[in-house]
PDB file as gemmi writes it, atoms N, CA and C in Angstrom:
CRYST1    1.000    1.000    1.000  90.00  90.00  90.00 P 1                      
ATOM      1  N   UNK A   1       0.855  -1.179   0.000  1.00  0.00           N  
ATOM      2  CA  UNK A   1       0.000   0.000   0.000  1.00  0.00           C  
ATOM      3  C   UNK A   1       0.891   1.229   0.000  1.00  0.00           C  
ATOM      4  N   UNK A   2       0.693   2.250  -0.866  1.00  0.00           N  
ATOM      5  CA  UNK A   2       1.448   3.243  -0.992  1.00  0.00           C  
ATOM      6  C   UNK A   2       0.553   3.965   0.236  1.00  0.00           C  
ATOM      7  N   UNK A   3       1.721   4.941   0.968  1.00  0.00           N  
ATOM      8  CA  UNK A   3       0.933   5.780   1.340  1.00  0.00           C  
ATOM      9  C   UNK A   3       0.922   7.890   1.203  1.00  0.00           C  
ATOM     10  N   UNK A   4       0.322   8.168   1.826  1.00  0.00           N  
ATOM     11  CA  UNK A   4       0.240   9.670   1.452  1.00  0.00           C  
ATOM     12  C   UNK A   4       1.601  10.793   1.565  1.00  0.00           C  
ATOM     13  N   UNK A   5       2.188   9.852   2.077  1.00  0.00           N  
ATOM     14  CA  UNK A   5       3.915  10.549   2.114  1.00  0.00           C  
ATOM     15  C   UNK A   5       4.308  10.287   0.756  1.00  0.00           C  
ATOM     16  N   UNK A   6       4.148   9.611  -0.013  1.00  0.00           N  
ATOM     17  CA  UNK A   6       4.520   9.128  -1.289  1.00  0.00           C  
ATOM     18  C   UNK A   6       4.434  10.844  -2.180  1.00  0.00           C  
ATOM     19  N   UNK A   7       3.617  11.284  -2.092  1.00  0.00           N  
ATOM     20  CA  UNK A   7       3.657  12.472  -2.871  1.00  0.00           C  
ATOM     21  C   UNK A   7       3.112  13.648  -2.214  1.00  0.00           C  
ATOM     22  N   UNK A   8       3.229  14.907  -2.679  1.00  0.00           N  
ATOM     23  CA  UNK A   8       3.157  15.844  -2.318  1.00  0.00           C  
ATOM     24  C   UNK A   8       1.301  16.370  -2.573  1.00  0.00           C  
ATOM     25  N   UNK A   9       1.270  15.594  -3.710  1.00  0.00           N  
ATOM     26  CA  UNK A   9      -0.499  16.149  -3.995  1.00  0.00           C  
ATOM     27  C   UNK A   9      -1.287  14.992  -4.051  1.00  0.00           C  
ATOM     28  N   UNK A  10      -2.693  15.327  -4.025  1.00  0.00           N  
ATOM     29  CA  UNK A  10      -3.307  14.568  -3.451  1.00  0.00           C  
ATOM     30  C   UNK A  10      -3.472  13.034  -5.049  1.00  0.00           C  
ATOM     31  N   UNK A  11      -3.441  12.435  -4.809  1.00  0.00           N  
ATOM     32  CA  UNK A  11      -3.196  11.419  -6.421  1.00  0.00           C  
ATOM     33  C   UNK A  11      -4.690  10.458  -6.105  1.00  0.00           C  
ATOM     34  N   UNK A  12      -5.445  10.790  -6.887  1.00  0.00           N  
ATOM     35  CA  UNK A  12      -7.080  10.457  -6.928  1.00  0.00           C  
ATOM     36  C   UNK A  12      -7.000   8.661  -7.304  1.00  0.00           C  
ATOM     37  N   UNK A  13      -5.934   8.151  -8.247  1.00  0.00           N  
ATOM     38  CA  UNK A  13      -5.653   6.716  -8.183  1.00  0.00           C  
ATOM     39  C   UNK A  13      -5.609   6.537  -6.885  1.00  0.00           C  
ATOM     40  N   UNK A  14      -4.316   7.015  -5.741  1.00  0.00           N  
ATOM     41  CA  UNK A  14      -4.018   6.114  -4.567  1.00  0.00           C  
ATOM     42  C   UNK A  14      -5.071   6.314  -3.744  1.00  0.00           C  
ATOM     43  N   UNK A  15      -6.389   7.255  -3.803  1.00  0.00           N  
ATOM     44  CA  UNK A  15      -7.434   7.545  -3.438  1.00  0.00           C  
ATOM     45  C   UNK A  15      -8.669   6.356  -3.657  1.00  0.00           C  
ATOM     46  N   UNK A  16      -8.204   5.896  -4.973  1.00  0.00           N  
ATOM     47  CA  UNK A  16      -9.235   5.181  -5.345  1.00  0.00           C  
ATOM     48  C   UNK A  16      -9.232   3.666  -4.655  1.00  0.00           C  
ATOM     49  N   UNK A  17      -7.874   3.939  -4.876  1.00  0.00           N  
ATOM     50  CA  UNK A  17      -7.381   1.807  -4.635  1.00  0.00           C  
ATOM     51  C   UNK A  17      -7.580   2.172  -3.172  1.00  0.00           C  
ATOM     52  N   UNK A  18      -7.854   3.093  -2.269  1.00  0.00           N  
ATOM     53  CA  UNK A  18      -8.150   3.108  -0.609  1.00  0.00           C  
ATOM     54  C   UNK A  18      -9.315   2.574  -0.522  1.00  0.00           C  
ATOM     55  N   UNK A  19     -10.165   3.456  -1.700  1.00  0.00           N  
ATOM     56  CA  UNK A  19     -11.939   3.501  -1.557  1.00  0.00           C  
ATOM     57  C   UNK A  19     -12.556   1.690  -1.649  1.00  0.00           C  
ATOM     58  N   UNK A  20     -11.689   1.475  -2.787  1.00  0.00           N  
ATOM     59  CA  UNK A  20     -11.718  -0.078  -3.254  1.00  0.00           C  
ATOM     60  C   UNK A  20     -11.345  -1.070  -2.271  1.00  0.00           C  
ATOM     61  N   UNK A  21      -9.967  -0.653  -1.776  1.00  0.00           N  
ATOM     62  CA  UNK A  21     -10.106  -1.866  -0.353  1.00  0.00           C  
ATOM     63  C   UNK A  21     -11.011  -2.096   0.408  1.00  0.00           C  
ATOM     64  N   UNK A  22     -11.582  -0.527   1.078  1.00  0.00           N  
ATOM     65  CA  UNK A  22     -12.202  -0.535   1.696  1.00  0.00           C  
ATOM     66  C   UNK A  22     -13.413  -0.881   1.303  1.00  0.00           C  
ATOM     67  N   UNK A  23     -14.415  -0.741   0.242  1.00  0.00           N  
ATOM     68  CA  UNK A  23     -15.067  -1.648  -0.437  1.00  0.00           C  
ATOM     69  C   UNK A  23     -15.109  -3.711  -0.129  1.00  0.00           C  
ATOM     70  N   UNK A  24     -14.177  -3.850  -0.814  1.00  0.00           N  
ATOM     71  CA  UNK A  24     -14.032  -5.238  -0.653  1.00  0.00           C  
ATOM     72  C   UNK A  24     -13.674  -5.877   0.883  1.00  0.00           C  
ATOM     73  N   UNK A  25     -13.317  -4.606   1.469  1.00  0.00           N  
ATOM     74  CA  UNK A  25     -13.750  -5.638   2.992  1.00  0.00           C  
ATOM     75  C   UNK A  25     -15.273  -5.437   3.454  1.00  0.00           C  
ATOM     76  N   UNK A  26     -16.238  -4.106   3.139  1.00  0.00           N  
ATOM     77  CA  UNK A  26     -17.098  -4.384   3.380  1.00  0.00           C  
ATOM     78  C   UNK A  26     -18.064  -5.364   2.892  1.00  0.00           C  
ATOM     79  N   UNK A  27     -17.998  -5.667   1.522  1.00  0.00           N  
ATOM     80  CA  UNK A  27     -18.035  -6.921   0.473  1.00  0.00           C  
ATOM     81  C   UNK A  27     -17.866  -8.234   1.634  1.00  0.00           C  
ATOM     82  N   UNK A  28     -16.849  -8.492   2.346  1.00  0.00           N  
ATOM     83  CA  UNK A  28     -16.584  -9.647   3.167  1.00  0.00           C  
ATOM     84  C   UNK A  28     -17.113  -9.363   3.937  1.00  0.00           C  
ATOM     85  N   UNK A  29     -17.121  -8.335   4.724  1.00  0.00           N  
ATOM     86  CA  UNK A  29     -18.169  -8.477   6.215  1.00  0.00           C  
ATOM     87  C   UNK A  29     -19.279  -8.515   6.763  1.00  0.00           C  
ATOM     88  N   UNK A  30     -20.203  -8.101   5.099  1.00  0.00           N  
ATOM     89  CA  UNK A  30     -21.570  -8.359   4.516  1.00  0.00           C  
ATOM     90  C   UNK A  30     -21.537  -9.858   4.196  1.00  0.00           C  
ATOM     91  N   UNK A  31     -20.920 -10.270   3.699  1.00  0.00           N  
ATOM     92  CA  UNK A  31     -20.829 -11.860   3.264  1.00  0.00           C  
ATOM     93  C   UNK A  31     -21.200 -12.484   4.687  1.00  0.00           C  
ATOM     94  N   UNK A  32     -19.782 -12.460   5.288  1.00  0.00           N  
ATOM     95  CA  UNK A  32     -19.983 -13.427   7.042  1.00  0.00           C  
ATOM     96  C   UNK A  32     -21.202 -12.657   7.767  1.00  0.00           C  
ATOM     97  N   UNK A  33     -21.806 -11.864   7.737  1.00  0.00           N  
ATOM     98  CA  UNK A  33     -22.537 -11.928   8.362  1.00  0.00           C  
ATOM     99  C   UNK A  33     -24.057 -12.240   7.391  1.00  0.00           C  
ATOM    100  N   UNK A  34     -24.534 -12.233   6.107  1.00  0.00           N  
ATOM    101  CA  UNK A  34     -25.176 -12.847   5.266  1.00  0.00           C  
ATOM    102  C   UNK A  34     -25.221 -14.264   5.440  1.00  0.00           C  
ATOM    103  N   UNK A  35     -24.044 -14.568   5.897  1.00  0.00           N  
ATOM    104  CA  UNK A  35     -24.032 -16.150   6.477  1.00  0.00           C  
ATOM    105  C   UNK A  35     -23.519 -16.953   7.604  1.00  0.00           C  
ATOM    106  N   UNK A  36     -23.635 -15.644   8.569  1.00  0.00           N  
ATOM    107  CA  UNK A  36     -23.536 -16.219   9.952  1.00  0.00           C  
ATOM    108  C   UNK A  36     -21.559 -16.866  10.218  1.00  0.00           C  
ATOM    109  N   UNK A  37     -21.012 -16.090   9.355  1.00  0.00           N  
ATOM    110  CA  UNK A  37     -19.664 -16.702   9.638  1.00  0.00           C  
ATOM    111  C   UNK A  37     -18.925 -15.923  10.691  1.00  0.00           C  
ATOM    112  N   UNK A  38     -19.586 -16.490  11.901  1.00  0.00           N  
ATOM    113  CA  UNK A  38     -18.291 -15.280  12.771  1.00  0.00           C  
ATOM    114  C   UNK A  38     -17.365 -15.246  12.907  1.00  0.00           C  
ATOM    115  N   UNK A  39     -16.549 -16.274  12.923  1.00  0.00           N  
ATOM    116  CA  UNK A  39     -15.423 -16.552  13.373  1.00  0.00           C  
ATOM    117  C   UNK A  39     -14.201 -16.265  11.835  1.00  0.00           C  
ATOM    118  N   UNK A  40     -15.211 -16.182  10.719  1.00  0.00           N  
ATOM    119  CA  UNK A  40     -14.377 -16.130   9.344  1.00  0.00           C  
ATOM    120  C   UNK A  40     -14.629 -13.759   9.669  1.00  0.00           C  
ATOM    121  N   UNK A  41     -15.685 -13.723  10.219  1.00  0.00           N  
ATOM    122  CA  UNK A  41     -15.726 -12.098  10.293  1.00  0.00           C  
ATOM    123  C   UNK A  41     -14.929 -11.524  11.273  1.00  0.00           C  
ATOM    124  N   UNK A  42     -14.481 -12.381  12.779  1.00  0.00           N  
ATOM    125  CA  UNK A  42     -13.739 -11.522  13.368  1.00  0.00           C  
ATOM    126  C   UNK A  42     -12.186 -11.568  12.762  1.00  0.00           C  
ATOM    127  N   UNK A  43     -11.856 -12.397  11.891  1.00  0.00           N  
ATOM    128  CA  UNK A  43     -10.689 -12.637  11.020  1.00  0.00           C  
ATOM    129  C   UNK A  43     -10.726 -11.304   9.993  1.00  0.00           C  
ATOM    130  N   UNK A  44     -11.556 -11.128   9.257  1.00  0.00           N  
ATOM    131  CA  UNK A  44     -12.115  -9.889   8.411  1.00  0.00           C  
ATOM    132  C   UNK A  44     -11.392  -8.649   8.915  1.00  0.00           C  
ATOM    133  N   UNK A  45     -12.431  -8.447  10.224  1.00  0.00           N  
ATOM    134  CA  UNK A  45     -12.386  -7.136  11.022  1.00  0.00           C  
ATOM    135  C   UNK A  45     -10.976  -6.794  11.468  1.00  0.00           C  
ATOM    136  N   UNK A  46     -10.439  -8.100  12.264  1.00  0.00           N  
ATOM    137  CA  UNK A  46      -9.102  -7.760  12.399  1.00  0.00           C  
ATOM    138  C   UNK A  46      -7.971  -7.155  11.378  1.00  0.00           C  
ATOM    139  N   UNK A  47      -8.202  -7.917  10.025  1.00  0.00           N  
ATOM    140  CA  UNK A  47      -7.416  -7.876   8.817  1.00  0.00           C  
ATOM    141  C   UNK A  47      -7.775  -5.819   8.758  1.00  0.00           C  
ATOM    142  N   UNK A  48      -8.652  -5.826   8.379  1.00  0.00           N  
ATOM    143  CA  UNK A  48      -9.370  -4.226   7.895  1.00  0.00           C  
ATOM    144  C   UNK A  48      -8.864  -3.284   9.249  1.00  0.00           C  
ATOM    145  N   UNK A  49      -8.582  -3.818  10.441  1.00  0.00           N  
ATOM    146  CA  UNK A  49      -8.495  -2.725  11.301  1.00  0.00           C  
ATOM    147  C   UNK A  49      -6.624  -2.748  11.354  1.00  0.00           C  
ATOM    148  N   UNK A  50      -6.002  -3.397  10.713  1.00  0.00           N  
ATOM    149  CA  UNK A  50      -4.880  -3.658  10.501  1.00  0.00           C  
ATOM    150  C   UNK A  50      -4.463  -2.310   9.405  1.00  0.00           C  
ATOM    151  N   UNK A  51      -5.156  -3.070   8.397  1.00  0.00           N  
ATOM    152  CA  UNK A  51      -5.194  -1.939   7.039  1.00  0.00           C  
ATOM    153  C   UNK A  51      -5.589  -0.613   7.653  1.00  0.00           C  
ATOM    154  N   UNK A  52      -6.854  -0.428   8.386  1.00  0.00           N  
ATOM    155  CA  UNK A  52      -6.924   0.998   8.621  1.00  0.00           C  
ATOM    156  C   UNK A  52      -5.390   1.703   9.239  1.00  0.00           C  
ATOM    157  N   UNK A  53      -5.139   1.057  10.389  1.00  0.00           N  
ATOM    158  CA  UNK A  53      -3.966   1.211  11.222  1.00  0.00           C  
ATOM    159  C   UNK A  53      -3.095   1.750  10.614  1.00  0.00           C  
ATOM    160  N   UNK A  54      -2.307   1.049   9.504  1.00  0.00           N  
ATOM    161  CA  UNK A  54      -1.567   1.406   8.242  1.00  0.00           C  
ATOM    162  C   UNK A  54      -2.196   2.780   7.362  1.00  0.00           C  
ATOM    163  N   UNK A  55      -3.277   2.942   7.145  1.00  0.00           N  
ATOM    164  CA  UNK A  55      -3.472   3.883   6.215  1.00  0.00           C  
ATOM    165  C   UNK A  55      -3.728   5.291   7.005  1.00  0.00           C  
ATOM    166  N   UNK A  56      -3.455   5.117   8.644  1.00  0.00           N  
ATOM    167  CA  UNK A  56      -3.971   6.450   9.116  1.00  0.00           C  
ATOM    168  C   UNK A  56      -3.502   6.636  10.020  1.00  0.00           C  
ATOM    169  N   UNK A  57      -2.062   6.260  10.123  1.00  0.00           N  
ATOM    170  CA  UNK A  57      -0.790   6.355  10.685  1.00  0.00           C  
ATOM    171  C   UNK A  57       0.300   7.295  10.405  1.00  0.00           C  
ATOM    172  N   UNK A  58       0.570   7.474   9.423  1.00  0.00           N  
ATOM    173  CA  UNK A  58       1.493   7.965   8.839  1.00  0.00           C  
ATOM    174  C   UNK A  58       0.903   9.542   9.078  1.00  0.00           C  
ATOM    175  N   UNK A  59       1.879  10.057   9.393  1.00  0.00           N  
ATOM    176  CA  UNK A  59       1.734  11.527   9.118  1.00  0.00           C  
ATOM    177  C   UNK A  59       1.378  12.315   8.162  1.00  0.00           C  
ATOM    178  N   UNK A  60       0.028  12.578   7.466  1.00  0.00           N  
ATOM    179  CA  UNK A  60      -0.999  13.061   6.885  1.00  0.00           C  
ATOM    180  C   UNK A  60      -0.544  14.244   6.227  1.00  0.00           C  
ATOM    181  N   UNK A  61       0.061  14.813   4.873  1.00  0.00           N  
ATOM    182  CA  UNK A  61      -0.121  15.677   4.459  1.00  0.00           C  
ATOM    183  C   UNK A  61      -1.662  16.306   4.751  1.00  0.00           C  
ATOM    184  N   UNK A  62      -1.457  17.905   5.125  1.00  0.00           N  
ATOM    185  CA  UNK A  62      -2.537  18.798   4.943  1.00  0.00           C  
ATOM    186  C   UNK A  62      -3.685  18.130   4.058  1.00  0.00           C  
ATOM    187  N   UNK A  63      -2.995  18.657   2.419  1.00  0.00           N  
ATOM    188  CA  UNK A  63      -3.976  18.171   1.267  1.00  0.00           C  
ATOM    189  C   UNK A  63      -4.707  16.830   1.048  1.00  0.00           C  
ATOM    190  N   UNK A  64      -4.508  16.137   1.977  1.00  0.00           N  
ATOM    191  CA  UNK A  64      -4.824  14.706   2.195  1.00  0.00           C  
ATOM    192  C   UNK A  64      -5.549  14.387   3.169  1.00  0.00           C  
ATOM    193  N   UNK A  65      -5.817  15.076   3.951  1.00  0.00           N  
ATOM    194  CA  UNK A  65      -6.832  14.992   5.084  1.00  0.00           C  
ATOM    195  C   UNK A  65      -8.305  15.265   4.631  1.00  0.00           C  
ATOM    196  N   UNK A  66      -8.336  15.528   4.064  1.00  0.00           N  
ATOM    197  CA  UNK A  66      -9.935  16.252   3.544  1.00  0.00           C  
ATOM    198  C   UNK A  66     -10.556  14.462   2.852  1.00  0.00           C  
ATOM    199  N   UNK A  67      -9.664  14.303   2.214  1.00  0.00           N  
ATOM    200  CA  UNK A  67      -9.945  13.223   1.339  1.00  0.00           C  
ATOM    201  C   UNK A  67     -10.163  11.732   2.728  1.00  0.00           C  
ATOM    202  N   UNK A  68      -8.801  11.598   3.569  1.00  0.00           N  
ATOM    203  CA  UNK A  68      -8.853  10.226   3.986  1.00  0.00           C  
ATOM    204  C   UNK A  68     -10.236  10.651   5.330  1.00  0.00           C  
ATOM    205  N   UNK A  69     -10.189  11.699   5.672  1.00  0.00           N  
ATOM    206  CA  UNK A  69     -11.769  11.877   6.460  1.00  0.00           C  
ATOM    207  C   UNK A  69     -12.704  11.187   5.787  1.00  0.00           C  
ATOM    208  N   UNK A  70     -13.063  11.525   4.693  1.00  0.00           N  
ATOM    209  CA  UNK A  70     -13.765  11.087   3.934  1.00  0.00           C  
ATOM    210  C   UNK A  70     -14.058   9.144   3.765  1.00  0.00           C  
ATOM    211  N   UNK A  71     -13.068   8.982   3.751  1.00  0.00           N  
ATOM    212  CA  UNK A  71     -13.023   7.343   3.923  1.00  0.00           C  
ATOM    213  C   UNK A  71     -13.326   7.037   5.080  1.00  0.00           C  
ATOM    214  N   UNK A  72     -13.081   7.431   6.157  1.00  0.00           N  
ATOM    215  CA  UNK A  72     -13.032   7.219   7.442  1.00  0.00           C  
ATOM    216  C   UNK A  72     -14.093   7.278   8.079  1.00  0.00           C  
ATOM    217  N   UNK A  73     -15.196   8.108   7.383  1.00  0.00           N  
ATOM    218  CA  UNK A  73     -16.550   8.433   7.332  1.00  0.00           C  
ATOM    219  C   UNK A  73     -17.522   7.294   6.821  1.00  0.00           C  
ATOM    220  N   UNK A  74     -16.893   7.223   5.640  1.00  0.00           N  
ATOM    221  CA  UNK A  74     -17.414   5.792   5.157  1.00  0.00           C  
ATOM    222  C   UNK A  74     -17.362   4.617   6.099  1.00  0.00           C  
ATOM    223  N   UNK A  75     -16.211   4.316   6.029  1.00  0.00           N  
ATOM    224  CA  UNK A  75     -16.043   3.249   7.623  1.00  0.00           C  
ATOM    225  C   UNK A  75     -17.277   3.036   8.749  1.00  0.00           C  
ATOM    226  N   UNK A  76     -17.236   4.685   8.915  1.00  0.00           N  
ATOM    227  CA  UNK A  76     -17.974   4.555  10.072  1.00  0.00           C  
ATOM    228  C   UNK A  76     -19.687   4.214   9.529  1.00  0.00           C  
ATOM    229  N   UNK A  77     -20.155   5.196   8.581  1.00  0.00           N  
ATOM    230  CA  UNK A  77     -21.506   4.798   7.715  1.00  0.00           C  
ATOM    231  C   UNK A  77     -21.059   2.939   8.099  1.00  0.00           C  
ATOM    232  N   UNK A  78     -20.781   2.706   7.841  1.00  0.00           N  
ATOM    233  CA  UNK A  78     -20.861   0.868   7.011  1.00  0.00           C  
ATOM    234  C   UNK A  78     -20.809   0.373   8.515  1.00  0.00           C  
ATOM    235  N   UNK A  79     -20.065   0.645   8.832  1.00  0.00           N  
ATOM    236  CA  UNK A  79     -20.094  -0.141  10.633  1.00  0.00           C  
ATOM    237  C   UNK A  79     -21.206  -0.004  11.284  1.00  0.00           C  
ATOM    238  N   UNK A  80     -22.376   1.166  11.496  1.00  0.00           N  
ATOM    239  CA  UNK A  80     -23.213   1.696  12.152  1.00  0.00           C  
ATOM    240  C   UNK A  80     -24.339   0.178  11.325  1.00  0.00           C  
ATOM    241  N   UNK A  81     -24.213  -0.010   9.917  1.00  0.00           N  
ATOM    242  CA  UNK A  81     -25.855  -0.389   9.323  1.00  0.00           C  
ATOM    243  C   UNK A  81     -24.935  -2.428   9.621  1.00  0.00           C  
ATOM    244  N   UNK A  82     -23.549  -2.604   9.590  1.00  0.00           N  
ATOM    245  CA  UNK A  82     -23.271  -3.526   9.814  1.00  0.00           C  
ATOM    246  C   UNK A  82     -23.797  -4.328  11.218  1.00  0.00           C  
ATOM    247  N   UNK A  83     -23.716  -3.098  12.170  1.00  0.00           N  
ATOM    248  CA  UNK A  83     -23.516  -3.441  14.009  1.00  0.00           C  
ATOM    249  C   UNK A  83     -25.537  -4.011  14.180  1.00  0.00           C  
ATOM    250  N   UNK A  84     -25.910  -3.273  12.838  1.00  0.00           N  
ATOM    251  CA  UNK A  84     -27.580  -3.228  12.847  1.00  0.00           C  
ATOM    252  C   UNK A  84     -27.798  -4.673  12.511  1.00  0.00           C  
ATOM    253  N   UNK A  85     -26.992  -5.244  11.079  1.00  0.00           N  
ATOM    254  CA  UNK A  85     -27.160  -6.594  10.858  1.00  0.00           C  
ATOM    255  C   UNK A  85     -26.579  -7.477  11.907  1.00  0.00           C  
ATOM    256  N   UNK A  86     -25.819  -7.255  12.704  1.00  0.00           N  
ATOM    257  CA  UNK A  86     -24.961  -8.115  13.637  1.00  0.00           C  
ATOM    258  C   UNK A  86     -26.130  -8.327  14.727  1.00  0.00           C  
ATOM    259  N   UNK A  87     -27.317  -7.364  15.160  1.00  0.00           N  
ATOM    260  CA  UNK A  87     -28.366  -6.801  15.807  1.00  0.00           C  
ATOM    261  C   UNK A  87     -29.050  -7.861  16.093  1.00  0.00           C  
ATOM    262  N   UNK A  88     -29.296  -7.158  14.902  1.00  0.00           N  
ATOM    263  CA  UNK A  88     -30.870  -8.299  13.867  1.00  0.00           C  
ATOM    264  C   UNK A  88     -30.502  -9.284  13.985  1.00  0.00           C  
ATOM    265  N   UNK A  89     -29.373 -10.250  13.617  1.00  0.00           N  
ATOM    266  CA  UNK A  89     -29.236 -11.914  13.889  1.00  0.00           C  
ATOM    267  C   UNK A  89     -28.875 -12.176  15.100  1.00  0.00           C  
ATOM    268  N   UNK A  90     -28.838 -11.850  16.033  1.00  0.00           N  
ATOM    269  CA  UNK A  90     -28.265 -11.839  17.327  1.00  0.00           C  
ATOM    270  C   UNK A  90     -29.696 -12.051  17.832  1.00  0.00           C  
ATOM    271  N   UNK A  91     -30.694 -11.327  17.251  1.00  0.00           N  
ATOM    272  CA  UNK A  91     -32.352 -11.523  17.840  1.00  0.00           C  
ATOM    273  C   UNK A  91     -32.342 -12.932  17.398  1.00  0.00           C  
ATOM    274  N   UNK A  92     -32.239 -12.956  15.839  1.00  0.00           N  
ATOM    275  CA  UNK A  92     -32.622 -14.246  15.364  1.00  0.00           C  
ATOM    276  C   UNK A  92     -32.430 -15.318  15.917  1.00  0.00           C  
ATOM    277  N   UNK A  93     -30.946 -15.758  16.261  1.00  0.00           N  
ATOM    278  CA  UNK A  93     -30.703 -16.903  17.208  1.00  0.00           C  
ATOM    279  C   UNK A  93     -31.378 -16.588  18.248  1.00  0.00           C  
ATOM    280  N   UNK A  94     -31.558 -15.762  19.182  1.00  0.00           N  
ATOM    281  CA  UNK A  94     -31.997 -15.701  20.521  1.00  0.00           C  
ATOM    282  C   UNK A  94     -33.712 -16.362  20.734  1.00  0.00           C  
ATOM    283  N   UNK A  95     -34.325 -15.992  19.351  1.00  0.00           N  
ATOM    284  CA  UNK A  95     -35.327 -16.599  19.439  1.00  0.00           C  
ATOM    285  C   UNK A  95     -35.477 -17.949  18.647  1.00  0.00           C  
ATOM    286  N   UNK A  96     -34.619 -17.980  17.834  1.00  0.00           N  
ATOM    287  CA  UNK A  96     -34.494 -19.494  17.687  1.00  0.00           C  
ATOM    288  C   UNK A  96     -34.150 -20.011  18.949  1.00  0.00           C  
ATOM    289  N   UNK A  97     -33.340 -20.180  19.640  1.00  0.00           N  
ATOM    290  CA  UNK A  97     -32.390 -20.591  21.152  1.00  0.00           C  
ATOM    291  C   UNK A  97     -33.976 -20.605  22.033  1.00  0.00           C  
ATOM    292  N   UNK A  98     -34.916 -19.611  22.063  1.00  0.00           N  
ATOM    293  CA  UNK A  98     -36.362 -19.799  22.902  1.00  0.00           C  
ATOM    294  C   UNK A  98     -36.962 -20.626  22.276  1.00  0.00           C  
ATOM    295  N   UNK A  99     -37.257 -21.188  20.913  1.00  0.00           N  
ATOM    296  CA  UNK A  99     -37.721 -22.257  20.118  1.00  0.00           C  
ATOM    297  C   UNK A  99     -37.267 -23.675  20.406  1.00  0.00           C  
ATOM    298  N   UNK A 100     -36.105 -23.594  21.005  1.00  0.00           N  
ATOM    299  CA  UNK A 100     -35.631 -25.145  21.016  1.00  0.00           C  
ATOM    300  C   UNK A 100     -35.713 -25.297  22.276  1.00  0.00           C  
ATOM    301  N   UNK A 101     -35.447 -24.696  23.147  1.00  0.00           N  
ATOM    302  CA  UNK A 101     -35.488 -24.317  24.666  1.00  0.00           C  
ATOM    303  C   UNK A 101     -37.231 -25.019  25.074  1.00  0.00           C  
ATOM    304  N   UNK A 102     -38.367 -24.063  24.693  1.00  0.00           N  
ATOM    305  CA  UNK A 102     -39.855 -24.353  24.627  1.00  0.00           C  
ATOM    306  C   UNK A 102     -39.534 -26.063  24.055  1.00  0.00           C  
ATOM    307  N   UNK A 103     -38.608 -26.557  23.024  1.00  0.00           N  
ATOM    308  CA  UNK A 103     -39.427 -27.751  22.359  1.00  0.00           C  
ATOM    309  C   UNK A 103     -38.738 -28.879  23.667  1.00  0.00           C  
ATOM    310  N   UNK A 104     -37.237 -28.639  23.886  1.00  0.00           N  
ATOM    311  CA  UNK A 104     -37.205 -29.244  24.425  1.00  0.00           C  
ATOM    312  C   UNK A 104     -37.947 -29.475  25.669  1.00  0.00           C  
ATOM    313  N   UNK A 105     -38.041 -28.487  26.419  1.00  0.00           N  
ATOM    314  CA  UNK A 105     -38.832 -28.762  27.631  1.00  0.00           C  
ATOM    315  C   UNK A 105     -40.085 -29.245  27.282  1.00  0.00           C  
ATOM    316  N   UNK A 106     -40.919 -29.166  26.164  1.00  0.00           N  
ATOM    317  CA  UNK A 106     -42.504 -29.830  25.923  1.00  0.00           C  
ATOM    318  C   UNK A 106     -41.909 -31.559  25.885  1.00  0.00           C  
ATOM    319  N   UNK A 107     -40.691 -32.172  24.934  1.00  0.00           N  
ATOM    320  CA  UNK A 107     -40.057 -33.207  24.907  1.00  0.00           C  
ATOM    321  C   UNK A 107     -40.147 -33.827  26.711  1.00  0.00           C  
ATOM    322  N   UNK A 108     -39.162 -33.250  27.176  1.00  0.00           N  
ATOM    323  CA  UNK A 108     -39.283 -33.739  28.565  1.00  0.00           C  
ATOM    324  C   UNK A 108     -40.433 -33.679  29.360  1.00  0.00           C  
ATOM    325  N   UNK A 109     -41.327 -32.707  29.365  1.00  0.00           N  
ATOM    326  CA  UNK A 109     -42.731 -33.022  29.770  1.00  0.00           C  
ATOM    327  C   UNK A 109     -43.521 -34.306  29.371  1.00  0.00           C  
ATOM    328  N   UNK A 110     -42.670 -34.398  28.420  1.00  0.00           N  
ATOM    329  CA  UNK A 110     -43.957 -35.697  27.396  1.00  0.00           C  
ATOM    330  C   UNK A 110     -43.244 -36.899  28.045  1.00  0.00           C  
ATOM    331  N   UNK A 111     -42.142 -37.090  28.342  1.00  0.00           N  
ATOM    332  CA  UNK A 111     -41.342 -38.453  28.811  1.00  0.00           C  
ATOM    333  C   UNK A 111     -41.836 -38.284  30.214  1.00  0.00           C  
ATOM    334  N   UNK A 112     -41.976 -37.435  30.912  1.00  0.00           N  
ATOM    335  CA  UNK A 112     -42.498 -37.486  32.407  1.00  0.00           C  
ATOM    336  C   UNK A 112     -43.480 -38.142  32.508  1.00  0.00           C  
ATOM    337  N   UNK A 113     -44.618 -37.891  31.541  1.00  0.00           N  
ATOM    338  CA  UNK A 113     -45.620 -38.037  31.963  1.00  0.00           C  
ATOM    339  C   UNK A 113     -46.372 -39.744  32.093  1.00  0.00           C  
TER     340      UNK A 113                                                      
END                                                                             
């Protein structure tokens, strides 16, 4: 990953290939959670908070701040509607988990009796 020390002005390519990573991890973290992969998503998250680490580390030309805010913003947009899907299935099992919970105990009622 190049970063913003690399040049003096702001270069809308090394802008782009940021926008794009960051893209394709949200691409993956929509995936694992589309399919319940947590353990493949906290692998994800770690990887991406790695990359962020790297991309917003380095001592920030001026002219370059306007722009990586901007990404950083994004980040945060995508995390807020992500933490919503993480939400929402977190209900889902919980009431599945009261579904099996209710069957089993009707099961053991029925052998008691």
């Amino acid at each position: 990953m190049l970063s913003p020390e690399d040049s003096n002005s702001l270069d809308e390519h090394w802008l782009e290939e940021q926008r794009n990573a960051l893209l394709a991890y949200s691409d993956k973290i929509e995936f694992c959670i589309s399919h319940a992969d947590w353990e493949t998503l906290t692998m994800v998250l770690e990887s991406r908070h790695t990359y962020l680490q790297q991309l917003f580390s380095p001592a920030i030309p001026f002219e370059w701040q306007a722009s990586l805010k901007q990404l950083a913003e994004l980040v945060l947009q995508q995390d807020v509607l992500f933490k919503s899907r993480v939400e929402e299935q977190k209900r889902i099992v919980a009431q599945q988990q009261l579904a099996f919970d209710r069957g089993r105990q009707a099961v053991q009622a029925y052998r008691n009796q």
